[in-house]
C-alpha positions, -999 to 999 in steps of 0.1 A, spaced: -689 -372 635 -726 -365 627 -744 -336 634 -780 -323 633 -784 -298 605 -795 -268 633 -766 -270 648 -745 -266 619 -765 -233 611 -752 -219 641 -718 -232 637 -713 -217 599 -731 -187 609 -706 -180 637 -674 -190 617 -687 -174 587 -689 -208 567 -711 -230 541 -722 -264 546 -708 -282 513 -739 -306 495 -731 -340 494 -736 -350 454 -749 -381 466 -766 -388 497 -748 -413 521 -774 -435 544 -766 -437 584 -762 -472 600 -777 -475 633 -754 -489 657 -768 -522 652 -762 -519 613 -798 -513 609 -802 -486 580 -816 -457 594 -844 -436 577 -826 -404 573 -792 -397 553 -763 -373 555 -766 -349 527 -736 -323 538 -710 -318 552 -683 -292 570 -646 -289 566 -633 -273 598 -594 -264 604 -578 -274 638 -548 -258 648 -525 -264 681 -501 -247 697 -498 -226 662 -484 -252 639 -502 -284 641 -531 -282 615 -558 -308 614 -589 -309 589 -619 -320 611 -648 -332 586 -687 -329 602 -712 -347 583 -746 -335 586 -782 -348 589 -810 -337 597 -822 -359 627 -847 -353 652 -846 -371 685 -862 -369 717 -843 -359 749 -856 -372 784 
């Protein structure tokens, strides 16, 4: 999953967490497999848990994209 950079501010600040740096930057595909101009450069590591004993690792990549909403 990719997420705008703001976002994740919000999301670390309230779960007291830091974005980890990517130490190479990873370009995003459009869904057409165009490349797209900008690149993910971190990323989040958040922990999941179900009913108290499933545990899953979700990992958020981030970028930071602007787009328009209509």
């Amino acid at each position: 999953m990719i997420i705008h950079f703001n976002l994740v501010n919000k999301v670390c600040k309230k779960l007291k967490i830091q974005p980890i740096s990517l130490t190479k930057e990873k370009l995003i595909r459009d869904y057409d497999e165009k490349i797209f101009k900008k690149a993910i450069t971190h990323k989040i590591l958040l922990n999941l848990i179900i009913e108290s004993h499933k545990k899953f690792t979700i990992l958020m990549l981030i970028a930071n994209i602007c787009y328009e909403v209509y």
